[in-house]
C-alpha positions as CSV (number, residue, x, y, z in Angstrom):
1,X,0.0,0.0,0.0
2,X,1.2,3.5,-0.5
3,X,1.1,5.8,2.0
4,X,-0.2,8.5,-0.9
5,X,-3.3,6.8,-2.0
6,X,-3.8,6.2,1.9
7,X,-3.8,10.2,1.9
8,X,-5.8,10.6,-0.6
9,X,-8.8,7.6,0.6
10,X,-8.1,9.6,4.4
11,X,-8.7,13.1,2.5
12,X,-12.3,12.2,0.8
13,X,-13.2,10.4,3.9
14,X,-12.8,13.4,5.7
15,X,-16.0,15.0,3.4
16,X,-17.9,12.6,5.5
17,X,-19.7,14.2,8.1
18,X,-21.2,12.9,10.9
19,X,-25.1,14.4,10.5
20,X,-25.5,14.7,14.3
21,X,-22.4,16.6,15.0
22,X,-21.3,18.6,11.8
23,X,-17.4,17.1,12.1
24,X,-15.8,15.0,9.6
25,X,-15.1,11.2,10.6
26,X,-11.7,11.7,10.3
27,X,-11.4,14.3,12.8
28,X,-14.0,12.5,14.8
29,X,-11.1,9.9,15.1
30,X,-13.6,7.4,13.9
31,X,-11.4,5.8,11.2
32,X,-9.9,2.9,12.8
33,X,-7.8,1.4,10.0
34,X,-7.4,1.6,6.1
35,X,-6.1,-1.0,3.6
36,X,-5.5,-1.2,0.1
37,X,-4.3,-4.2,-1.6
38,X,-4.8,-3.4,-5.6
39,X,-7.7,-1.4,-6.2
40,X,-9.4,-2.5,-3.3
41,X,-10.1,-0.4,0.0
42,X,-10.6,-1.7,3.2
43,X,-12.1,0.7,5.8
44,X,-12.6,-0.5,9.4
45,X,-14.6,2.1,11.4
46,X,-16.5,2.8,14.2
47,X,-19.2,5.1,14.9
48,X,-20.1,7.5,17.8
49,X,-22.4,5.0,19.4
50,X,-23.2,1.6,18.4
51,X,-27.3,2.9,18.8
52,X,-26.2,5.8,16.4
53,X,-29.4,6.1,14.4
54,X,-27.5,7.7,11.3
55,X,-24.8,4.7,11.0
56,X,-26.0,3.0,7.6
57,X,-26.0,6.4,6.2
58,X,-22.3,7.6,7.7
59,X,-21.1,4.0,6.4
60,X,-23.1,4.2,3.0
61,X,-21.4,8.0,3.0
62,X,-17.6,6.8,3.4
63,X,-18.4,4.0,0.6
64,X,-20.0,6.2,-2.2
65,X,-17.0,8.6,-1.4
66,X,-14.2,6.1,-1.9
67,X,-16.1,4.3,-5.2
68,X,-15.7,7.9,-6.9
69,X,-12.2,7.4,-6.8
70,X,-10.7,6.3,-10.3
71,X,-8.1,3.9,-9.3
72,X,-10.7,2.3,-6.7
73,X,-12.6,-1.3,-7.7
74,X,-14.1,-2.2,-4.4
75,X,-15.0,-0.7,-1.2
76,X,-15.3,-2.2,2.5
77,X,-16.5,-0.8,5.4
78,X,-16.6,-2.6,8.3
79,X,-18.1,-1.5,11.5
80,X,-15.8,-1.9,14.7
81,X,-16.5,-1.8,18.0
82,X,-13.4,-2.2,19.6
83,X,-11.4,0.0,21.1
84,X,-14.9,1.8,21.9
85,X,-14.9,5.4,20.7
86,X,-13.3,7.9,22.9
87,X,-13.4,11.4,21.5
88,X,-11.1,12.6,24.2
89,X,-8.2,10.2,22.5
90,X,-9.5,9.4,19.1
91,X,-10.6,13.3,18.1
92,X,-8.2,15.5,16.6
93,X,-7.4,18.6,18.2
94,X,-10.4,20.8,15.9
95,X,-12.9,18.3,16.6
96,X,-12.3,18.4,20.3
97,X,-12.7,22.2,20.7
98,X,-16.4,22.0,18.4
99,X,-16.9,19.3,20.8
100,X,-16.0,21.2,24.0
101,X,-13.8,19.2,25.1
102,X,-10.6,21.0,26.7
């Protein structure tokens, strides 16, 4: 995998928001891991709450996003659960301060 077309799947990720709270995923620190073997993508992600009620549209987001990508053949997202979401240590610095934590 090159780190480059890491960048560029992490940079169109980061156009998806998460509905609830207006902040991208990636600075949500909800992006877990990302592999690309070929022209296949591998995603693993987790979401702000497993009861999130906008989940299938976040991961349906992130999917659509990466199939635009020309060099792109197929698309995974898998849901994680583990480690469980912790915006205090997952969240970059940005999101943090929208999210009022200090």
């Amino acid at each position: 995998m090159s780190t480059l077309q890491e960048d560029v799947v992490r940079e169109n990720l980061r156009t998806v928001v998460d509905p609830e709270l207006g902040i991208s995923i990636v600075d949500l620190g909800l992006i877990y891991g990302i592999e690309i073997k070929d022209s296949n993508v591998d995603v693993k992600m987790t979401l702000t709450s497993p009861a999130c009620p906008l989940g299938a549209v976040i991961q349906g987001q992130a999917h659509q996003c990466l199939k635009k990508l020309p060099w792109v053949n197929d698309v995974n997202i898998q849901l994680v659960w583990s480690p469980r979401w912790d915006p205090r240590q997952m969240a970059s610095e940005d999101a943090r301060m929208q999210l009022g934590i200090l």
